[in-house]
MDAnalysis code that builds the backbone (N, CA, C; Angstrom):
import MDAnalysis as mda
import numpy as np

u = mda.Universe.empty(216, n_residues=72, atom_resindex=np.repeat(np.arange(72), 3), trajectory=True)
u.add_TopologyAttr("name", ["N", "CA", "C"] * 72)
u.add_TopologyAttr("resid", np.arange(1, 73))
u.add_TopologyAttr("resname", ["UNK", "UNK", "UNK", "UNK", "UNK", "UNK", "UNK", "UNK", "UNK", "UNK", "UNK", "UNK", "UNK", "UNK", "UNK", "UNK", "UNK", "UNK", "UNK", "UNK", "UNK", "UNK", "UNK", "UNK", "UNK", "UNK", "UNK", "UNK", "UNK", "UNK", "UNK", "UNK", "UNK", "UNK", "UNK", "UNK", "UNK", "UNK", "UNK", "UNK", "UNK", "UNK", "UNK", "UNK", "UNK", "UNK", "UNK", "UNK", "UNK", "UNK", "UNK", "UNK", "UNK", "UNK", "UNK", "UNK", "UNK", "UNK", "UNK", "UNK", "UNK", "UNK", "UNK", "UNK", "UNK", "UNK", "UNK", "UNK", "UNK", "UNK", "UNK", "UNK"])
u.atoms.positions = np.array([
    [-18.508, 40.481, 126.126],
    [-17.348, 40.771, 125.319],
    [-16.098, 40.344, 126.063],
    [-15.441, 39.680, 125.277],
    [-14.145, 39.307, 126.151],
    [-12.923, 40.341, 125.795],
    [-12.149, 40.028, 126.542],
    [-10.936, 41.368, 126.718],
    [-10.642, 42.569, 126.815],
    [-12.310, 42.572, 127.626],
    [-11.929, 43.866, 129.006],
    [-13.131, 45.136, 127.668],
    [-13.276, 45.841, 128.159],
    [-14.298, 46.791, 127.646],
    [-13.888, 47.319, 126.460],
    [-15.263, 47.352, 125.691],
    [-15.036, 47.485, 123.733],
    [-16.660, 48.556, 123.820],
    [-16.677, 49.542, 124.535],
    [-18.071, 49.504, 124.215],
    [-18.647, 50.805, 123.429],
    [-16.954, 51.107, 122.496],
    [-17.731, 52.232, 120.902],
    [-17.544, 51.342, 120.158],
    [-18.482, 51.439, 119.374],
    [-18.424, 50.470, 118.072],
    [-19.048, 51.437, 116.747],
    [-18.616, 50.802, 115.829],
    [-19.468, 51.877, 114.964],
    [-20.940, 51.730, 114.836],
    [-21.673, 52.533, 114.698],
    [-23.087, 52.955, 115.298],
    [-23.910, 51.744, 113.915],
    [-24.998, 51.000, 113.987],
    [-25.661, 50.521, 112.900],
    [-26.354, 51.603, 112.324],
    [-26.888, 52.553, 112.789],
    [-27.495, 53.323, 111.814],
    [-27.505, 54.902, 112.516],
    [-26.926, 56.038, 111.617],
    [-26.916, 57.461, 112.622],
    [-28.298, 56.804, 113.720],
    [-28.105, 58.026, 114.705],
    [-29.535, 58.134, 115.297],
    [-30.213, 59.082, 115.031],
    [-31.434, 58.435, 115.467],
    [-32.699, 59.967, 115.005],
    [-32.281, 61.122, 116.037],
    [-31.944, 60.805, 117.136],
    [-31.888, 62.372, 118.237],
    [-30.415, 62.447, 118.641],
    [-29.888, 63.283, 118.709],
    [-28.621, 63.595, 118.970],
    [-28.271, 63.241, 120.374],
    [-29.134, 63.017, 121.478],
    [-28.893, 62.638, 122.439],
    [-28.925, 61.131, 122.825],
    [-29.232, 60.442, 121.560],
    [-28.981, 58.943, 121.407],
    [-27.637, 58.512, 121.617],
    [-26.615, 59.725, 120.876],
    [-25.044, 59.621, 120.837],
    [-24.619, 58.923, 122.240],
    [-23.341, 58.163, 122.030],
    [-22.890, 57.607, 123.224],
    [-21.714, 59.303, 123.665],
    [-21.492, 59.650, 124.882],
    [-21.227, 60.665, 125.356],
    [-19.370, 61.134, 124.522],
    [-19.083, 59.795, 123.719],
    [-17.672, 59.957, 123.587],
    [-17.594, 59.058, 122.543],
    [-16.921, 59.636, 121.097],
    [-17.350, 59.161, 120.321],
    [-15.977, 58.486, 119.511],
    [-16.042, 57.653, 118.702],
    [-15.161, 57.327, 118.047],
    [-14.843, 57.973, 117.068],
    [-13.386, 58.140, 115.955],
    [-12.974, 59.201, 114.868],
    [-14.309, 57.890, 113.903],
    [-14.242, 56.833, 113.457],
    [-15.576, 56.255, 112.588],
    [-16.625, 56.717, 112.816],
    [-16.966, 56.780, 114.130],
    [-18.837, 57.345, 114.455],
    [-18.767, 58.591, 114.035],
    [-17.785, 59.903, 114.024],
    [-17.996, 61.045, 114.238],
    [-18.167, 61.176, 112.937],
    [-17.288, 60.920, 111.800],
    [-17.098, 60.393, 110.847],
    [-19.199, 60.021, 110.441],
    [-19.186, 59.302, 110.677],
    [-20.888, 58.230, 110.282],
    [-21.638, 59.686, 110.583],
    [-21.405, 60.257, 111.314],
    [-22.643, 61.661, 112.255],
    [-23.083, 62.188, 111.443],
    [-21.306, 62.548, 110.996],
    [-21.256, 64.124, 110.460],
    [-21.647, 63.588, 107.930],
    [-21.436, 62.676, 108.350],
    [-21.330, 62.267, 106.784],
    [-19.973, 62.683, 106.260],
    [-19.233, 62.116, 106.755],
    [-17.638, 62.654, 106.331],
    [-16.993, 61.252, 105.932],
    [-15.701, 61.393, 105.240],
    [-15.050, 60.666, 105.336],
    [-13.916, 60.508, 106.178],
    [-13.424, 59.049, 106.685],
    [-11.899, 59.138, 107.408],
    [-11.467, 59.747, 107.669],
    [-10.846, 60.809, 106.956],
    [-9.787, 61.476, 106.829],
    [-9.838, 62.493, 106.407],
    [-11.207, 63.320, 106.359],
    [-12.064, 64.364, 106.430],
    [-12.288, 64.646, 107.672],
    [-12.368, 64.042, 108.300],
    [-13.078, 64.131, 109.899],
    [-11.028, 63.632, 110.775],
    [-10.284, 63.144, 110.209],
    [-8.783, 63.337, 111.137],
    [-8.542, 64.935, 111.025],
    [-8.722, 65.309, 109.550],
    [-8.579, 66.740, 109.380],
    [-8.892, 67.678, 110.019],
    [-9.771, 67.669, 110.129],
    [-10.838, 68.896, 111.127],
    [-10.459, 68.422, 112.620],
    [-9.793, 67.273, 112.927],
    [-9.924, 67.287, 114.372],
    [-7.785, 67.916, 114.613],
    [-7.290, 67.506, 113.472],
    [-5.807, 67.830, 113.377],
    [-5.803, 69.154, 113.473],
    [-6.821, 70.228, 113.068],
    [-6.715, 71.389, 112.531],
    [-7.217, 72.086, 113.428],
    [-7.906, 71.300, 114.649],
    [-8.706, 71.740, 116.145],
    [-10.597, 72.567, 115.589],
    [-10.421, 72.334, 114.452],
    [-12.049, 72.696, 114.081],
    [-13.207, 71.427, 115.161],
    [-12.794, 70.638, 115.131],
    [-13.367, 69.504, 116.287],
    [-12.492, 69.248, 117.279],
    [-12.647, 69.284, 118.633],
    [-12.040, 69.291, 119.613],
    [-12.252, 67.718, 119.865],
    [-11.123, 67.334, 120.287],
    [-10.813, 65.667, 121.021],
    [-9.701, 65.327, 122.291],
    [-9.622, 63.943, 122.496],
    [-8.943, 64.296, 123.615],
    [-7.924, 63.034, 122.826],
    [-7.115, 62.606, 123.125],
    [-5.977, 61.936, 122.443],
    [-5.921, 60.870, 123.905],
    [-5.866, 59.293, 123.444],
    [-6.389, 58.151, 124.762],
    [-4.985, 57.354, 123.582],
    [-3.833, 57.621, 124.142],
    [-2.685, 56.581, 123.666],
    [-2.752, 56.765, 122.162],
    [-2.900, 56.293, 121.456],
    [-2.815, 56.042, 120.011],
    [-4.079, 56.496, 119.615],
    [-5.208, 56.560, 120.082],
    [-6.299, 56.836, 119.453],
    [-6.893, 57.858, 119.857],
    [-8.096, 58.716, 119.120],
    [-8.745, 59.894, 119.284],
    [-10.367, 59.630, 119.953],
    [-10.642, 60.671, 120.590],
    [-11.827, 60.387, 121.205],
    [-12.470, 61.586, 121.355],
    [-13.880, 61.494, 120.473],
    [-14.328, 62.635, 120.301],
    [-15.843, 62.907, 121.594],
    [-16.006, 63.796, 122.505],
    [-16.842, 63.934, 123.112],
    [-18.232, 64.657, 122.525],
    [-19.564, 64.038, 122.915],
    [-20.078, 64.476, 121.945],
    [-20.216, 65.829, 121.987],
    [-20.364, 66.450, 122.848],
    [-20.513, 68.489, 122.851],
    [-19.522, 69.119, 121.965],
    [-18.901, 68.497, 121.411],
    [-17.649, 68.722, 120.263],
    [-18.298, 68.888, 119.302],
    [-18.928, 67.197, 119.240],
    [-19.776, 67.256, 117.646],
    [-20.908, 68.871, 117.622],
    [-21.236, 69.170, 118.865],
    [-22.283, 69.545, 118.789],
    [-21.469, 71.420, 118.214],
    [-20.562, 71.445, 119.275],
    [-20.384, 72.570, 118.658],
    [-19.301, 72.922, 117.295],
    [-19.322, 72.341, 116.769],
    [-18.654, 72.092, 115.568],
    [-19.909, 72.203, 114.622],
    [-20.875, 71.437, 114.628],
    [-22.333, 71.612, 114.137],
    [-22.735, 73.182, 114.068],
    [-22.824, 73.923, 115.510],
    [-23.288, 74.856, 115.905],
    [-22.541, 75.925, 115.070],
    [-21.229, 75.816, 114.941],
    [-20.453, 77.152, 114.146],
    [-20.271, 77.686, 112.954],
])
């Protein structure tokens, strides 16, 4: 890949095991996980129901987030 590291992308297909997840997820993948839309899934992370960490302009969801967001 040229211009330096790209390496979330949106997922080709959920995974079968949750520990397939890459450790840090994109607002699209979390989005793809959870079966949400866009801006269903900005919501819940605006509203702190999903915890993220904020990387400049963009959101970054870790996966133990997804998990406990799942869990509650």
């Amino acid at each position: 890949m040229s211009g330096g590291l790209r390496m979330i992308r949106k997922l080709d297909q959920p995974p079968k095991d949750f520990a397939d997840l890459p450790l840090v997820l994109s607002i699209s993948q979390v989005a793809q996980v959870l079966n949400l839309g866009r801006d269903t899934t900005y919501g819940l992370i605006r509203s702190g129901h999903i915890r993220s960490v904020r990387v400049g302009r963009q959101y970054r969801v870790p996966k133990t987030a997804v998990a406990e967001y799942l869990s509650a």
